[in-house]
C-alpha positions as CSV (number, residue, x, y, z in Angstrom):
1,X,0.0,0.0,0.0
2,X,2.6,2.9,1.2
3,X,4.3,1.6,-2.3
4,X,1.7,2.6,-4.7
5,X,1.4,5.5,-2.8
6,X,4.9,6.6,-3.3
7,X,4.9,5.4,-7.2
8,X,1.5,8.0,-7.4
9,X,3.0,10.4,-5.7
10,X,6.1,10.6,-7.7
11,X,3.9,10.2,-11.0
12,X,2.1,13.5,-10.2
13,X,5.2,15.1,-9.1
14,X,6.8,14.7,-12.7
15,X,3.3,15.3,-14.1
16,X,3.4,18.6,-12.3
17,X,7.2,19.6,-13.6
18,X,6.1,18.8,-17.2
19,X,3.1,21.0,-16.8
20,X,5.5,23.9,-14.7
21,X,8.2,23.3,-18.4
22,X,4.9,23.8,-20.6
23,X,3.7,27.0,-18.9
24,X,7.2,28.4,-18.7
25,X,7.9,27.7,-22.2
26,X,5.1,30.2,-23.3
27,X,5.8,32.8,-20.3
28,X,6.4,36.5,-22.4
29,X,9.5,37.1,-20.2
30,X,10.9,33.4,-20.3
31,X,12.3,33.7,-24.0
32,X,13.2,36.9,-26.3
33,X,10.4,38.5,-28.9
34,X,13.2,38.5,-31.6
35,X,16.6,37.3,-31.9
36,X,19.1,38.2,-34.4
37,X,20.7,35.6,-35.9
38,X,23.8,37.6,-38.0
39,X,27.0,35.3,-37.0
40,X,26.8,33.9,-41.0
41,X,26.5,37.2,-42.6
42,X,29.5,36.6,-45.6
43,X,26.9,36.3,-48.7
44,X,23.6,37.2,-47.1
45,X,22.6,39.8,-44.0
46,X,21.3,38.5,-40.5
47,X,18.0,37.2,-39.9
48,X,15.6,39.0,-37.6
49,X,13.5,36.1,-36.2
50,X,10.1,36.6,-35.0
51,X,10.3,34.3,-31.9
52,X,7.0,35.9,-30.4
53,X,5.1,34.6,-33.4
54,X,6.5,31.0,-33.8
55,X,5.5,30.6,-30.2
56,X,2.3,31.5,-30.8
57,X,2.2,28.8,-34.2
58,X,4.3,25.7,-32.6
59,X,2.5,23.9,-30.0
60,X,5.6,23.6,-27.9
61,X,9.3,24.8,-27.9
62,X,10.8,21.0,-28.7
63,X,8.8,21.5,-32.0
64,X,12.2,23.7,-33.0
65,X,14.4,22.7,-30.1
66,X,16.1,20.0,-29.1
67,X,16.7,21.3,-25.9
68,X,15.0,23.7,-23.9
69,X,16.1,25.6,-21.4
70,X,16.0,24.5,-17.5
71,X,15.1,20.9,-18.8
72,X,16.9,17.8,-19.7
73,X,17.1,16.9,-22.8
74,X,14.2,16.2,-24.6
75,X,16.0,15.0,-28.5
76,X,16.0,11.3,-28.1
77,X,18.5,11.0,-30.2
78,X,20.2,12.7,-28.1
79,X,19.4,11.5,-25.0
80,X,21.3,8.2,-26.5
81,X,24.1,9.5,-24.5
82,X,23.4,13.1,-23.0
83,X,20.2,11.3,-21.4
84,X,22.1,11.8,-17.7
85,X,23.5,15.3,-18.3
86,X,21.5,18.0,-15.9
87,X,18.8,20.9,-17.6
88,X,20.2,22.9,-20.0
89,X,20.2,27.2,-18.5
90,X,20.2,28.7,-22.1
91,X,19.2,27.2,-25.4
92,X,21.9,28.5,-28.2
93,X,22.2,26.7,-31.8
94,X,25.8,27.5,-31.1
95,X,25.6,25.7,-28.1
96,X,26.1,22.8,-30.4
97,X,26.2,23.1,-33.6
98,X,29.8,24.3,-34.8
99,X,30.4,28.1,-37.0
100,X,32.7,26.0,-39.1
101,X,31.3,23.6,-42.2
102,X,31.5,20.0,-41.1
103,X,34.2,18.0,-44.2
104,X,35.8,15.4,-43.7
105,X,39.0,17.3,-43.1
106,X,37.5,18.7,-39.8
107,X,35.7,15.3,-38.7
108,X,39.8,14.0,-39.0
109,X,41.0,17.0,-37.4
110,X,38.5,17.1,-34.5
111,X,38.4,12.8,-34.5
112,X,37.1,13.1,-31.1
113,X,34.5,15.4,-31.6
114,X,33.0,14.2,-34.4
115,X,33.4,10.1,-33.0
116,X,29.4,10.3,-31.8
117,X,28.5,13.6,-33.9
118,X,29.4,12.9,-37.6
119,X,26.1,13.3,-38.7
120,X,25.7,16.7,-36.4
121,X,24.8,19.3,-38.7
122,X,26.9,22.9,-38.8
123,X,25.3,25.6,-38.0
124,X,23.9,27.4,-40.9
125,X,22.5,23.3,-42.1
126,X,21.0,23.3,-38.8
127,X,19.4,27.0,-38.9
128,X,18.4,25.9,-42.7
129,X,17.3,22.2,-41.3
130,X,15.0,24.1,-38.5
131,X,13.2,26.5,-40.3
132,X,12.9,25.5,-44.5
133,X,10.9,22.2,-43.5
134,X,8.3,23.8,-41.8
135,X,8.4,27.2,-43.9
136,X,7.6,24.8,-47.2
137,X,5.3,22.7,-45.2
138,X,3.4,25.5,-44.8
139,X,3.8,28.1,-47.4
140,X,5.8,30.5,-45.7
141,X,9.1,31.8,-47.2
142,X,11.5,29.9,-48.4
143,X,13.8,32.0,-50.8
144,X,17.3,32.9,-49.4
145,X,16.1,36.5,-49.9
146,X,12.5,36.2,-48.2
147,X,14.7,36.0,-45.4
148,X,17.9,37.4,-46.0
149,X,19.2,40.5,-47.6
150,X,22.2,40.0,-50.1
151,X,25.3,42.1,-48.8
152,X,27.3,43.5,-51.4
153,X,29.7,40.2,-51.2
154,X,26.5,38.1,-51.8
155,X,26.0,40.6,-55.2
156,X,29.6,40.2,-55.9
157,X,29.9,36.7,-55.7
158,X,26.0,35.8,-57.6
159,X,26.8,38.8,-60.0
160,X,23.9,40.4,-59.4
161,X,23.1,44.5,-58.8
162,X,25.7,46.5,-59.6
163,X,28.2,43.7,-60.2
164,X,25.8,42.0,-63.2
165,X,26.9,41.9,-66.5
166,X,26.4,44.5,-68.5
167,X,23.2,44.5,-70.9
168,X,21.6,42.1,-68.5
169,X,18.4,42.0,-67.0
170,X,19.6,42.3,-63.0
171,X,22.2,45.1,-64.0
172,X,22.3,48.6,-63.9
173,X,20.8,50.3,-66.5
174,X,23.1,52.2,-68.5
C-alpha cells in the first residue's frame, strides 16, 4: 500500500514539472520576442527572427528545439548519450552546432568530436534544417532573400546588382 502511494506520488510530481516546463515555455518574459541571428553574414545579411510569433504557431518549444532551457534533454536522439547530463540554463544553436562547415578534413582534425557527432549538422544546415521544413510545409518563405538580404559580397559573388553583367536584366541600366 505505502508503495503505490509513493509510485503515485512521484507520477504527479513529474506530471506537475512537465506541466510547470509547458507553462514556462510560453511565459512572455521566459524567452526573447526577436533574436538576431547575424553570426553567417558573408553572402547574405542577419535574420531577424520573430520568436514571439512562432511561439504563438508551434505547440511547444521542442517542436524547434532539441533542448529547452532548465530541462533535460528532450531529442531522443540525443538523450542516447546526454540522457544523464543535468537541464540545460540557455538554449543557443551554437551551443552545439559548430560556425565551421562539417568536411571530412574537420571530422579528422577534430576525431574526437565528431566520434558520436558525424552526422551533427553545422550551423547554418542546422538553422536551414530548423526552419525551411516547416516554412515549405506551410507556405511561408522559403527563398534565401525572403529571409535574408544579399550584402554586397553576396551581389559580388551571384553577380547580381551592380556587379551584373552589362546588358543584363539584373544590372544597372546604363
Amino acid at each position: 500500500m505505502i508503495n503505490s502511494g509513493k509510485k503515485l506520488m512521484t507520477g504527479l510530481a513529474g506530471l506537475l514539472f512537465c506541466c510547470l516546463v509547458a507553462v514556462s515555455c510560453y511565459a512572455t518574459d521566459f524567452f526573447p520576442e526577436t533574436i538576431e541571428m547575424n553570426v553567417l553574414t558573408d553572402l547574405y545579411g542577419g535574420v531577424v527572427f520573430d520568436h514571439d510569433l512562432h511561439v504563438m504557431i508551434t505547440e511547444g518549444c521542442a517542436v524547434c528545439h532539441h533542448h529547452t532551457t532548465g530541462t533535460p534533454v528532450v531529442d531522443s536522439y540525443c538523450a542516447k548519450c546526454h540522457a544523464d547530463e543535468g537541464p540545460v540554463e540557455t538554449v543557443s544553436c551554437q551551443g552545439c552546432h559548430t560556425l565551421e562547415p562539417v568536411t571530412a578534413q574537420s571530422m579528422r582534425e577534430q576525431r574526437d568530436v565528431y566520434r558520436y557527432h558525424d552526422d551533427k549538422p553545422d550551423l547554418k544546415a542546422a538553422y536551414h534544417l530548423s526552419c525551411l521544413g516547416c516554412h515549405m510545409e506551410f507556405g511561408a518563405p522559403a527563398g534565401c532573400q525572403d529571409c535574408h538580404a544579399r550584402t554586397e559580397a553576396g551581389d559580388a559573388f551571384f553577380r547580381s546588382g551592380q556587379f551584373a553583367p552589362a546588358g543584363s536584366a539584373v544590372g544597372p541600366a546604363h
